[in-house]
ZAFIDREN-321214 format. One record per residue: residue number from 1; residue in one letter; x, y, z of N, C-alpha, C in turn. Coordinates in pm, 1 decimal, decimal comma, always signed. Each point is the difference from the previous one (the first is absolute). Layout:
[pt NUM 'a' [X Y Z] [X Y Z] [X Y Z]]
...
***
This chain:
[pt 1 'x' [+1510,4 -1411,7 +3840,1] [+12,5 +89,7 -113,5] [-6,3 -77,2 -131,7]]
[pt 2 'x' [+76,3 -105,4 +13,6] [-16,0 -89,5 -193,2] [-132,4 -67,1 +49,5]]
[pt 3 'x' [-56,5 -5,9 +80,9] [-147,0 -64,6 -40,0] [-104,5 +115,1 -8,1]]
[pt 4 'x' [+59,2 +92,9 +10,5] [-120,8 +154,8 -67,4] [+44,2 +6,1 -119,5]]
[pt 5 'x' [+107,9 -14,2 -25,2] [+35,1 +19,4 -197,1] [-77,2 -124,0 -66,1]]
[pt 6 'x' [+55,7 -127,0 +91,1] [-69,3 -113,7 -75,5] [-120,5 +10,8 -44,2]]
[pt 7 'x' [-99,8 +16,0 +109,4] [-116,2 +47,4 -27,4] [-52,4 +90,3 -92,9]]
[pt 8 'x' [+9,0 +89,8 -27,2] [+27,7 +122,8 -72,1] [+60,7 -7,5 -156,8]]
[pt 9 'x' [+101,6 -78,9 -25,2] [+62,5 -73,0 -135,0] [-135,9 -2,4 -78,6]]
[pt 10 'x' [-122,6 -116,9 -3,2] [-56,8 +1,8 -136,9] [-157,0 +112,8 -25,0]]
[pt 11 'x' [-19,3 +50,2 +97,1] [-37,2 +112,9 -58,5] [+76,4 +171,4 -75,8]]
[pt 12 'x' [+93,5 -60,0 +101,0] [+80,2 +110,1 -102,0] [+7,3 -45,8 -157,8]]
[pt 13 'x' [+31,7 -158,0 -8,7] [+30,8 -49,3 -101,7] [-115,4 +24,4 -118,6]]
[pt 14 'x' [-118,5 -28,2 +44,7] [-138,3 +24,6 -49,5] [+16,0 +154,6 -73,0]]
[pt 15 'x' [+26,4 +89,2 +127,9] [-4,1 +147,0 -68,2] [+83,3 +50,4 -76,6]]
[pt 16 'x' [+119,1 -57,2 -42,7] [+93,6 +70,6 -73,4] [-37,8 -126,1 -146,4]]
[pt 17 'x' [-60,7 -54,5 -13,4] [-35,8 -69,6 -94,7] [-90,2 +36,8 -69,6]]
[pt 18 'x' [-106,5 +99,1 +91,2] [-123,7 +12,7 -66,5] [+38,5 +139,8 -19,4]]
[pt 19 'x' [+102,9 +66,2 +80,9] [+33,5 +179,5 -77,5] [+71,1 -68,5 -161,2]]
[pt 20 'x' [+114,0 -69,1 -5,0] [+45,7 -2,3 -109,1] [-79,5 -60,3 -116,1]]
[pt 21 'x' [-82,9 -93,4 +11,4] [-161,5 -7,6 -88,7] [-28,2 +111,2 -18,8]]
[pt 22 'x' [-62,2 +59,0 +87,7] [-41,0 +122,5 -4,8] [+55,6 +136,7 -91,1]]
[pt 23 'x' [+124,6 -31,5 +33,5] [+92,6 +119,9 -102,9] [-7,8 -40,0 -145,8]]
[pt 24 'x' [+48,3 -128,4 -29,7] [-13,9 -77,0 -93,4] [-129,1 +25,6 -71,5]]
[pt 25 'x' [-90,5 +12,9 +39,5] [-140,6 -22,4 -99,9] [+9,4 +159,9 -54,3]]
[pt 26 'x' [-9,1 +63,2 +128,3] [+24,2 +204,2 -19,3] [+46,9 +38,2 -84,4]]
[pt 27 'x' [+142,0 -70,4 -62,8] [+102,1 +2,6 -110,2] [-82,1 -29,7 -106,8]]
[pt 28 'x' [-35,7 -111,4 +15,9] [-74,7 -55,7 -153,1] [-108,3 +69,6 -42,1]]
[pt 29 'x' [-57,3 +76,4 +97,4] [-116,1 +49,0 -60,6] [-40,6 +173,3 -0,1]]
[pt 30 'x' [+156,8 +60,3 +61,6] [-0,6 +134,4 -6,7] [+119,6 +1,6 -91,4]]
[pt 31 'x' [+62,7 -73,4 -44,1] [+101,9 +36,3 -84,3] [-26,4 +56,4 -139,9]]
[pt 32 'x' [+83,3 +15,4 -113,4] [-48,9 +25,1 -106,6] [-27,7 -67,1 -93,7]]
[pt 33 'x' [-109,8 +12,4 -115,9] [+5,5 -152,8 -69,5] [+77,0 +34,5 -53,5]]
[pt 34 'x' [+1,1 -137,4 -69,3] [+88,4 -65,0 -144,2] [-50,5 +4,6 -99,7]]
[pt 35 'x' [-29,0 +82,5 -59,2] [-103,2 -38,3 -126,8] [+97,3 -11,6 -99,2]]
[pt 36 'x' [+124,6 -32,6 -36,7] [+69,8 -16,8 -122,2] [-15,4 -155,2 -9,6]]
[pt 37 'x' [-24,2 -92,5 +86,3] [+5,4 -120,7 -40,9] [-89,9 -18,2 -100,6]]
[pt 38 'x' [-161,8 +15,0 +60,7] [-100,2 -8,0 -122,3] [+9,6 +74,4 -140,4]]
[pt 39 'x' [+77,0 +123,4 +30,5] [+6,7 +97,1 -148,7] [+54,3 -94,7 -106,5]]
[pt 40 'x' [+146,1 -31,2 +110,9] [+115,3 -112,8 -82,1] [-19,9 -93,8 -125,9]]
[pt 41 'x' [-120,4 -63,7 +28,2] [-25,7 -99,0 -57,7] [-101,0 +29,2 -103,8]]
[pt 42 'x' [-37,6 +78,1 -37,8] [-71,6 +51,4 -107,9] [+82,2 +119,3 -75,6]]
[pt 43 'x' [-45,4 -45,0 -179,9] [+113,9 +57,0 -76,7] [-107,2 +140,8 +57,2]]
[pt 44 'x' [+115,4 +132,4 -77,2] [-37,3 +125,6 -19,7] [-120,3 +11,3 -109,6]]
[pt 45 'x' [-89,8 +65,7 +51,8] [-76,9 +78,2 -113,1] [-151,6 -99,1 +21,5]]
[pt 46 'x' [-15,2 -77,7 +84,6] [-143,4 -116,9 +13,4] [+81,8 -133,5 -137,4]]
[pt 47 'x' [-188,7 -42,4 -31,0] [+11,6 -91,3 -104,1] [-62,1 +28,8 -107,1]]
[pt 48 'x' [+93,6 -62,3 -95,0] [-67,4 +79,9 -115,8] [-71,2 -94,8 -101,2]]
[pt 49 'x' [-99,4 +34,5 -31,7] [-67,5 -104,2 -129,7] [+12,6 +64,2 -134,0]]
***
């Protein structure tokens, strides 16, 4: 029986690595942006000459 788990250990290991990658990227790229950072940094109203 522990040499069927043994066995078995690094692909499991493989797959719960590549779901949580997996979730991880999903997040980053279905989430919502941020667009206040870029607003942030520029005064109100453009530039003026």
């Amino acid at each position: 029986m522990l040499t069927d788990l043994a066995a078995l250990t690094p692909p499991l290991v493989v797959c719960v690595a590549f779901v949580i990658g997996l979730v991880m990227l999903l997040r980053s790229q279905m989430g919502p942006k941020r667009r206040g950072r870029k607003n942030a940094k520029r005064p109100p109203g453009g530039p003026r000459s």
